[in-house]
C-alpha positions as CSV (number, residue, x, y, z in Angstrom):
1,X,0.0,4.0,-33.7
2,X,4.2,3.9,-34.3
3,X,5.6,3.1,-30.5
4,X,7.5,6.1,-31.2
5,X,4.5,8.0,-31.6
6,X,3.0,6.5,-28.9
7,X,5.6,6.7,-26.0
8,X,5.8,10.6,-27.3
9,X,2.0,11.1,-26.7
10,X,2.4,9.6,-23.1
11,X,5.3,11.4,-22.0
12,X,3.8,14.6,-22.9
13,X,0.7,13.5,-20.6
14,X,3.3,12.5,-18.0
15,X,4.9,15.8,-18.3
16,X,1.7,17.4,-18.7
17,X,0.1,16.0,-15.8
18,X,3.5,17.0,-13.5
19,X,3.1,20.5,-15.1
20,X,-0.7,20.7,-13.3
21,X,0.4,19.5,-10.4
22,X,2.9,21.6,-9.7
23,X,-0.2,24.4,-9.4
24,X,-2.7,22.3,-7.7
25,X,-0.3,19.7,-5.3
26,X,2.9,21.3,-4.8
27,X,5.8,20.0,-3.4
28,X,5.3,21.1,-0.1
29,X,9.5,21.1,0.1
30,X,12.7,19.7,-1.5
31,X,13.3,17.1,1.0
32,X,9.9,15.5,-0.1
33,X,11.5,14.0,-3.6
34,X,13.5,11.6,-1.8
35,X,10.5,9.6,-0.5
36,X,9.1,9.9,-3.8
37,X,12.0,8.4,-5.6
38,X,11.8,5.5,-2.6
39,X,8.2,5.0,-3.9
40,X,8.7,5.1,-7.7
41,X,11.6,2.3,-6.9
42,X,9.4,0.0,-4.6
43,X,6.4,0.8,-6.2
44,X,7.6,-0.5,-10.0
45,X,10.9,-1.5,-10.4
46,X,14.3,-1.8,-8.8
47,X,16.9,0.4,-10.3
48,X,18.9,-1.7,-11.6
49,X,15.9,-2.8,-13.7
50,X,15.3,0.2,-15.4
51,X,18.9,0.5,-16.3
52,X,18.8,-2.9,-18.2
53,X,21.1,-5.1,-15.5
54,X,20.4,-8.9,-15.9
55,X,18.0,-10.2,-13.0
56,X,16.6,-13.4,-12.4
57,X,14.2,-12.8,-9.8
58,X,13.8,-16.7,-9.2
59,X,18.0,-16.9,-8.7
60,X,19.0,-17.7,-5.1
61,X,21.8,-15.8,-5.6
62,X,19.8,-13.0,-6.3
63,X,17.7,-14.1,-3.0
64,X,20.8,-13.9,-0.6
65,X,23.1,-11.3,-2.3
66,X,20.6,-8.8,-4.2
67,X,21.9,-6.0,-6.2
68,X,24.6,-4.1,-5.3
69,X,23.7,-0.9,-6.9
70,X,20.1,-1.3,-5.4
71,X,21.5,-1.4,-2.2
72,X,23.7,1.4,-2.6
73,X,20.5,3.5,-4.0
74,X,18.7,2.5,-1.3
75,X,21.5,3.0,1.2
76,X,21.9,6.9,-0.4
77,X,18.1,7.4,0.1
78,X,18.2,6.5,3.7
79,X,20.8,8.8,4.2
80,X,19.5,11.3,2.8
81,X,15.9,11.0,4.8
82,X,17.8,11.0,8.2
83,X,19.5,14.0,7.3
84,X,16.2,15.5,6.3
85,X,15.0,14.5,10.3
86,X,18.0,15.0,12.0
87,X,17.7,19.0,10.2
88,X,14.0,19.2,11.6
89,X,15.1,18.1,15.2
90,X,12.1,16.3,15.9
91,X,11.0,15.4,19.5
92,X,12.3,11.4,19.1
93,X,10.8,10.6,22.5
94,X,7.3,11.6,21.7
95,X,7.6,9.8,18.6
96,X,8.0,6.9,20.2
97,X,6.2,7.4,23.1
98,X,2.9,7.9,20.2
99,X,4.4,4.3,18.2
100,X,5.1,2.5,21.3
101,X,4.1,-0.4,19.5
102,X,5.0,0.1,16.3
103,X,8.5,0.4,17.4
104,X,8.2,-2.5,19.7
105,X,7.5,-4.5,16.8
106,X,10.5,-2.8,14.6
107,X,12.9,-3.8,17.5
108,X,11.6,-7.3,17.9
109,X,12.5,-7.4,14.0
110,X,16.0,-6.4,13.8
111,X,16.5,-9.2,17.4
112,X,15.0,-11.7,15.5
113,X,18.1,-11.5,12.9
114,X,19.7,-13.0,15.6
115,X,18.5,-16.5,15.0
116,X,18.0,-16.5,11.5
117,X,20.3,-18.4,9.7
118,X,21.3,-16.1,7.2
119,X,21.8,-13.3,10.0
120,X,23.2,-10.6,7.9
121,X,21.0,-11.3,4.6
122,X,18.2,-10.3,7.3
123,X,20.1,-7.5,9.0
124,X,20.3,-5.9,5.4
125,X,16.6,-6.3,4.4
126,X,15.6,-5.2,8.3
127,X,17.5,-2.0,7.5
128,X,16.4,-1.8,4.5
129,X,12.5,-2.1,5.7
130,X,13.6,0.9,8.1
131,X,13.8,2.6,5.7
132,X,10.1,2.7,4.9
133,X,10.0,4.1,8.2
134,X,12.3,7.1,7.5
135,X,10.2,8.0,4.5
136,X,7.4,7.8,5.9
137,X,8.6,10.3,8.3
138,X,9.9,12.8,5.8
139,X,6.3,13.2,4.7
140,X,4.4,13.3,7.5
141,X,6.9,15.6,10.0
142,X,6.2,18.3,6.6
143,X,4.4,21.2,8.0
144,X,1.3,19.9,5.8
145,X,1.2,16.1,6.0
146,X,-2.1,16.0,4.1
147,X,-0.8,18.3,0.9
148,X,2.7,16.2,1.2
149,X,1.2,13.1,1.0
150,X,-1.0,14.6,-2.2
151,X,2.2,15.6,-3.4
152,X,3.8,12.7,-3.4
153,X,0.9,10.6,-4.2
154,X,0.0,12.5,-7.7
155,X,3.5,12.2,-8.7
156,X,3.9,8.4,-8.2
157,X,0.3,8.3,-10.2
158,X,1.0,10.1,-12.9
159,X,4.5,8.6,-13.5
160,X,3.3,5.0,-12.7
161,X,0.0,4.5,-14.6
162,X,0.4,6.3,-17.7
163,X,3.4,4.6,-18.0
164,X,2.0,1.1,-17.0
165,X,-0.6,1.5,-19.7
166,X,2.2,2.8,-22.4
167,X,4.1,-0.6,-21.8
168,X,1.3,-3.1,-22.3
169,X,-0.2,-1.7,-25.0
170,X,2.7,-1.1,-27.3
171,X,6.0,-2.2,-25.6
172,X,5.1,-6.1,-24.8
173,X,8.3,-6.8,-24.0
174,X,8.7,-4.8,-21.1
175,X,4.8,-4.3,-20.1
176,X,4.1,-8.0,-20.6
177,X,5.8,-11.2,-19.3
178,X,5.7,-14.7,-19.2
179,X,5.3,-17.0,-16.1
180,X,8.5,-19.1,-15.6
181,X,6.3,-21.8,-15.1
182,X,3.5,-22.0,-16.7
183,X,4.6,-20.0,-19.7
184,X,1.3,-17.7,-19.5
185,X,1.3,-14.8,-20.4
186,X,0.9,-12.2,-17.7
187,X,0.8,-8.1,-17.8
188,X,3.0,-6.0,-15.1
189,X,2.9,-2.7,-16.5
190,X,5.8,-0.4,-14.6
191,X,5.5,-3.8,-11.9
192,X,7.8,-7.3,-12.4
193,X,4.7,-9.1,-12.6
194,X,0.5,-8.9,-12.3
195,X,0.3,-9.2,-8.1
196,X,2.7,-6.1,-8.1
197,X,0.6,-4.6,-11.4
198,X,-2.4,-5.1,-9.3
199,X,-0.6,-3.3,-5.9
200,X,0.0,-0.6,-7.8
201,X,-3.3,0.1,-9.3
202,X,-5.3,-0.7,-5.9
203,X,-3.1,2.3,-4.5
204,X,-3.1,4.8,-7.2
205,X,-6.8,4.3,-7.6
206,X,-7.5,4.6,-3.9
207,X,-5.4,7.9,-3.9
208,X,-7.4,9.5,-7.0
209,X,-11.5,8.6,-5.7
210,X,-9.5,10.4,-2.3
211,X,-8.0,12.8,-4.4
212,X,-11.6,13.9,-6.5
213,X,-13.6,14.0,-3.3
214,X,-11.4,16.1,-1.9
215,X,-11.4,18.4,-4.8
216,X,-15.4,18.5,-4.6
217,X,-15.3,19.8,-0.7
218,X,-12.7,22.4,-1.7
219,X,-14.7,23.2,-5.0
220,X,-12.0,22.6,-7.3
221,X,-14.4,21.0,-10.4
222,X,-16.2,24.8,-10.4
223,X,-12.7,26.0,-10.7
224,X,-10.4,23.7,-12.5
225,X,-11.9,21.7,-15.4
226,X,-8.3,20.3,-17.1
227,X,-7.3,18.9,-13.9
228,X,-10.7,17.1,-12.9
229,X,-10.5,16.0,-16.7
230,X,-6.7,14.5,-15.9
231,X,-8.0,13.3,-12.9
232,X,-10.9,11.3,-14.1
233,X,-8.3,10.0,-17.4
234,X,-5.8,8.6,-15.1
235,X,-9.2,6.6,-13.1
236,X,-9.9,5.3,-16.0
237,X,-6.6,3.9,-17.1
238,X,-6.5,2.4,-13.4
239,X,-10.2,0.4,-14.1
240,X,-8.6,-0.8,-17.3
241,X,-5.2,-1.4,-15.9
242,X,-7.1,-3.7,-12.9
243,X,-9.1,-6.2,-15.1
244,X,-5.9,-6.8,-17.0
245,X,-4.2,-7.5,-13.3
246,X,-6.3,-9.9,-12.9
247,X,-6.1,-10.0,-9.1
248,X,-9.2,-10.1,-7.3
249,X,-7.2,-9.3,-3.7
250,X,-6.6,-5.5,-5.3
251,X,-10.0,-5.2,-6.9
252,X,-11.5,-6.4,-3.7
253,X,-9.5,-3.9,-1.7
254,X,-9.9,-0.8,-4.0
255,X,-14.1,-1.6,-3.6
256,X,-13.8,-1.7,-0.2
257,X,-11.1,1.3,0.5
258,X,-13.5,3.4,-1.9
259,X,-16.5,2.5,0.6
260,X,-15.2,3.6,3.2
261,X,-14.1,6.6,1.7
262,X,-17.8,7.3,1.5
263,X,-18.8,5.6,4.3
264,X,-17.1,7.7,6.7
265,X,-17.4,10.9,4.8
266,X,-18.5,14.2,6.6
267,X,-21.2,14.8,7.8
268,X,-21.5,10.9,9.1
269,X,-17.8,10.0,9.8
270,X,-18.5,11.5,13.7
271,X,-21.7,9.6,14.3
272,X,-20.0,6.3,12.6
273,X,-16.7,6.5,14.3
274,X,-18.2,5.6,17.9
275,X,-19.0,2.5,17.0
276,X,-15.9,1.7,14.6
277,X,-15.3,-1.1,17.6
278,X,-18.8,-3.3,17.4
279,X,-18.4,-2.9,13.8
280,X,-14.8,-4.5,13.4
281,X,-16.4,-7.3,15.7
282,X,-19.0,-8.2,13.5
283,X,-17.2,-8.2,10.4
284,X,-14.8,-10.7,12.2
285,X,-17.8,-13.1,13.2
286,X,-19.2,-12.7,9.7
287,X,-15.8,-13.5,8.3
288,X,-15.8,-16.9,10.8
289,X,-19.1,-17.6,9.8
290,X,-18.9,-17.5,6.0
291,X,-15.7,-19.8,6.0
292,X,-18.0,-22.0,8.7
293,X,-20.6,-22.4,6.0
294,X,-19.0,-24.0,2.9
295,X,-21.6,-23.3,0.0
296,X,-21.8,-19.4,1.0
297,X,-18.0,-19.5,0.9
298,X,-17.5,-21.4,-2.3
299,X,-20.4,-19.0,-4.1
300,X,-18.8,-16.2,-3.1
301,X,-15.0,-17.2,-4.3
302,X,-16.8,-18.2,-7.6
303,X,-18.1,-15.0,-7.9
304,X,-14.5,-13.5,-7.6
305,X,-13.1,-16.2,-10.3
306,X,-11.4,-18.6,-8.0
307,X,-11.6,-21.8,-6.9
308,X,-11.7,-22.8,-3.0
309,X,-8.0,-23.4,-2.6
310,X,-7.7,-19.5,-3.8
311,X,-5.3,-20.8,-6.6
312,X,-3.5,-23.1,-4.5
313,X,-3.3,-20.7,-1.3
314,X,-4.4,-22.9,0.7
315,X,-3.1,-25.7,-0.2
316,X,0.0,-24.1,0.6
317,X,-1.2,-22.4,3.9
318,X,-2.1,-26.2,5.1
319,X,1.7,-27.1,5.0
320,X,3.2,-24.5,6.2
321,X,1.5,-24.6,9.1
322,X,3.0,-27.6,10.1
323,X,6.3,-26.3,9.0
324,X,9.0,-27.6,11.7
325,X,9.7,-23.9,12.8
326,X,10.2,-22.6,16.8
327,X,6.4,-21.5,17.0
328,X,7.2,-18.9,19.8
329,X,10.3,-17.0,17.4
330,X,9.8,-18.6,14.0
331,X,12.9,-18.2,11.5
332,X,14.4,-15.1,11.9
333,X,13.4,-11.4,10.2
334,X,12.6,-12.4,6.0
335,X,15.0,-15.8,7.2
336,X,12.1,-18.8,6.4
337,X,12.0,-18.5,2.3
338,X,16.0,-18.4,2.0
339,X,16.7,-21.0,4.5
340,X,16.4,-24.9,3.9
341,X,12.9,-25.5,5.2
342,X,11.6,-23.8,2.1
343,X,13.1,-26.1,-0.2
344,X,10.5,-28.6,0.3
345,X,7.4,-26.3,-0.5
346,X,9.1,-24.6,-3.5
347,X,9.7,-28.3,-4.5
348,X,6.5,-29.4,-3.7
349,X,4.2,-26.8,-5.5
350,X,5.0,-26.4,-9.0
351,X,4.6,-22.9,-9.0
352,X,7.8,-22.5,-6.8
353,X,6.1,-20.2,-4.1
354,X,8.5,-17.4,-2.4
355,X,6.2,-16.3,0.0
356,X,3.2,-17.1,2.0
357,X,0.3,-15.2,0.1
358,X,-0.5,-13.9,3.7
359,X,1.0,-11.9,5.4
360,X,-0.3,-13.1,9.0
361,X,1.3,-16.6,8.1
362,X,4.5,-15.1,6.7
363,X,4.9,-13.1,10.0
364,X,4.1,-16.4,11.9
365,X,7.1,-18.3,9.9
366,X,9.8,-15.3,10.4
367,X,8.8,-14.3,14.2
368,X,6.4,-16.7,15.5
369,X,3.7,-15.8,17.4
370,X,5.3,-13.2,19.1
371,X,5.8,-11.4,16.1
372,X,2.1,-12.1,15.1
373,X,1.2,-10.3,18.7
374,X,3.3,-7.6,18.1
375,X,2.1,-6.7,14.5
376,X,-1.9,-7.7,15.6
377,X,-1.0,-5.1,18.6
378,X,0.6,-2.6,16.1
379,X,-2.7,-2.8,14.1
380,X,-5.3,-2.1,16.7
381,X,-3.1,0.7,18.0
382,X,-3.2,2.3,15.2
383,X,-7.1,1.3,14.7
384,X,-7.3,3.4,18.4
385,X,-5.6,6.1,17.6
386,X,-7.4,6.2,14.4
387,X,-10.8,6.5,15.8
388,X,-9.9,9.3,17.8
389,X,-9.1,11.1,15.0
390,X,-11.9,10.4,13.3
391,X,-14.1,11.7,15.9
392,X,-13.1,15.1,14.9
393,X,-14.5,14.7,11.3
394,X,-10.6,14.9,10.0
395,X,-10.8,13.9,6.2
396,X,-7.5,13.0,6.3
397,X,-8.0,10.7,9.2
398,X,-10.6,8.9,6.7
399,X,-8.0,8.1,4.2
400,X,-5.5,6.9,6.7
401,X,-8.3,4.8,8.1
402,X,-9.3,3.6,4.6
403,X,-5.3,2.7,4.3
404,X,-5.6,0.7,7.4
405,X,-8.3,-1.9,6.8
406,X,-7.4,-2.4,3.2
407,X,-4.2,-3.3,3.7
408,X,-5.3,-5.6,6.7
409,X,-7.8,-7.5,4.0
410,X,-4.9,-7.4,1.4
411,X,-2.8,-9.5,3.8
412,X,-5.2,-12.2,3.6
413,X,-3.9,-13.5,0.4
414,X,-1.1,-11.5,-0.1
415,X,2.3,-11.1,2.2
416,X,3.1,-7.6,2.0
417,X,4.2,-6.8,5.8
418,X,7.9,-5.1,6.0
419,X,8.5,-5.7,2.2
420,X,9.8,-3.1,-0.1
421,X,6.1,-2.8,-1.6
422,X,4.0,0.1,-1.4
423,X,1.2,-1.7,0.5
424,X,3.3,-1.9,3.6
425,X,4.7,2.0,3.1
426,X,0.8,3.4,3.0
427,X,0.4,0.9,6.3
428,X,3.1,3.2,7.9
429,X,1.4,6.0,6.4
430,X,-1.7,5.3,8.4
431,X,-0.2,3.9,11.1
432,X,2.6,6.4,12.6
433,X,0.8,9.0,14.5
434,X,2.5,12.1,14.5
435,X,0.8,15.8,15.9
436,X,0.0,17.9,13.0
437,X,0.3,21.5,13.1
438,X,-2.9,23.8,13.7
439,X,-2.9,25.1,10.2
440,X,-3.0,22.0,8.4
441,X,-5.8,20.6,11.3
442,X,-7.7,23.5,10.9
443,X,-8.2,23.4,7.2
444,X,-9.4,19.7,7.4
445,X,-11.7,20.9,10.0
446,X,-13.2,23.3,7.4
447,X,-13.5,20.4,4.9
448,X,-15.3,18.7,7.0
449,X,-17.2,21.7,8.1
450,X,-18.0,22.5,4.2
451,X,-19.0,18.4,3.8
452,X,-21.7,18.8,6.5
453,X,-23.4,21.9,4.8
454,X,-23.0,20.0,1.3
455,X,-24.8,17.0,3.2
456,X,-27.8,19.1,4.4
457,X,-27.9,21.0,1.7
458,X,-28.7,17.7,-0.4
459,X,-30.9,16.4,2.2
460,X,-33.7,20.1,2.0
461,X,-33.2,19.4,-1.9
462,X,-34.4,15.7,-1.5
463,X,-36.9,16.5,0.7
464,X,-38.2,19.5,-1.4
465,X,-41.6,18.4,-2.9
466,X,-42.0,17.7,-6.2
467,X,-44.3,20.0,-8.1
């Protein structure tokens, strides 16, 4: 097919799919298209990007300085999401007073600038990671929080993997890339390279199994056969679009997330919630044990593709353990890859590592262990308040829950904690607990309500005798 022809055929289904949602996830309000635009940016490339500025993403220039027409975008879109607050003259104290310590952990951030030797390099990105915060806001202080986040959700989907699947099948030279290093060839679709290809996928796949089980409770594949047909189109491209990532960490987490999902469904999510806490126990012990026992450990990497060291991971975690850091405050806020410690492990590997590959460890090098307290304390808060909610049989509280523990596995070998990725943004989606109003509680209270009749109704059909 001509690319012409081709990049016609997928903007139609771009447009097409935007024209659908409009009847069946509307924008629940103006305001919401600013954190949509913050997520189509962070979530496949920087403006200046898409506009065709030179980048070299490997530049320490680039490192220290950035862009300064991404900063003013993202400056404009902060703006414009604290007006969007300020208008809805939220009740700041109980906001905080429900985030103590996910706030607590945002202010020990922006101190830790302080000692970071490129101080206002960090106070930038720490405002910057704020702004996650603000967006995140914007769409869950809409009077629906559950349709908002649909809203926003199908958007970024139906831009982002269309799209993604456009560019590496007929525009190679922006769809496909090859590693600096290495000189292999890699595919990033909408993404700067495969681990952000891979992000992207794990997300927008996650959203859509949400999405479809949440159109079978409400009955919407008796009623709307186009949309479960664009729905189960765009899955597809996201099953093709994650072998060609390659990367095991957003397979693994899209497996998981999509157990859960079902795991905690209605009618069981009540009964299973209570004991949410033994359960997170012994998956931790298992964890210990498997990396205690190496031949269990080694047959299960193999399995995934990868040797032991993870492709060098841990190599790399090894040494910067014993990085010559202040263990109690680390670096500074996103301080320990720009500063001259790094040198030596960027020299050392050859593939020139700009990050951790896990988030616990990066948090270690740029706050110590007081900031990997704070964010372990933000986590289980969250994991508290979470259980509570689930106790009620919210569906929504099963997605944010399902947002939670895949983005605490996806830390493992990935460092995605306060970056401008949208890993960390559905962490603050699960995370910030915010009251929702009665309306939009009560309607995931029918859901739930309609899931346990669908439940026993299949349990009398399975127990009906067969003739």
């Amino acid at each position: 097919m001509p690319r012409q022809l081709a990049l016609s055929v997928y903007v139609l289904l771009i447009l097409w799919l935007f024209v659908r949602d409009r009847k069946w996830r509307p924008m629940t309000s103006v305001a919401l298209w600013v954190p949509l635009l913050w997520i189509v940016i962070i979530g496949s490339r920087p403006v200046s990007v898409w506009l065709g500025v030179p980048i070299d993403i490997d530049s320490r220039v680039t490192d220290l300085e950035g862009s300064p027409l991404d900063r003013n975008v993202y400056f404009i879109l902060i703006g414009l999401g604290l007006l969007v607050l300020l208008k809805r003259r939220l009740n700041w104290g109980g906001i905080f007073a429900s985030n103590f310590w996910l706030f607590v952990f945002f202010l020990y951030c922006g101190i830790s600038v302080i000692w970071s030797d490129y101080s206002f390099v960090s106070f930038k990105r720490w405002i910057k990671d704020l702004g996650n915060v603000v967006m995140a806001l914007v769409i869950l202080t809409e009077k629906d929080p559950v349709q908002a986040i649909r809203a926003v959700f199908a958007r970024y989907t139906n831009f982002a993997i269309p799209l993604s699947v456009a560019f590496i099948k007929y525009f190679p030279d922006l769809g496909r890339y090859y590693h600096h290093w290495t000189w292999e060839a890699g595919y990033c679709g909408v993404g700067l390279d495969k681990n952000e290809l891979g992000c992207m996928v794990f997300i927008c796949g996650l959203f859509l199994i949400w999405d479809l089980i949440k159109m079978r409770t409400k009955g919407g594949t008796k009623t709307d056969k186009p949309d479960l047909f664009g729905r189960v189109v765009l899955l597809l491209m996201v099953f093709w679009l994650i072998r060609l990532a390659d990367s095991q960490t957003a397979l693994l987490c899209l497996i998981l997330g999509t157990g859960i999902l079902f795991f905690m469904r209605p009618p069981l999510c009540e009964r299973r919630a209570k004991y949410l806490g033994m359960c997170s126990l012994a998956v931790g012990l298992l964890i210990l044990l498997l990396y205690s026992i190496p031949g269990i450990s080694e047959g299960i990497v193999g399995m995934l593709g990868r040797n032991m060291t993870l492709t060098g991971r841990t190599d790399l975690w090894s040494e910067l353990l014993k990085a010559p850091i202040n263990p109690l405050l680390g670096e500074g806020y996103q301080s320990f890859w720009i500063g001259p410690i790094s040198q030596r492990y960027t020299h050392t590997f050859w593939w020139k590592p700009n990050q951790a590959h896990n988030g616990y460890l990066q948090t270690y090098l740029d706050g110590g262990l007081v900031g990997v307290f704070l964010l372990m304390t933000m986590i289980v808060s969250a994991g508290r308040n979470l259980k509570k909610v689930l106790l009620l049989g919210d569906t929504y509280g099963i997605l944010r829950f399902s947002f939670l523990i895949t983005v605490v596995i996806y830390n493992w070998t990935e460092a995605v904690f306060n970056r401008m990725n949208p890993v960390w943004f559905i962490l603050l989606i699960a995370a910030l607990d915010y009251p929702r109003s009665p309306e939009s509680m009560a309607e995931n209270m029918a859901e739930s309500a309609k899931g346990n009749l669908i439940g026993a109704s299949s349990d009398r059909q399975s127990k009906v005798p067969v003739p």
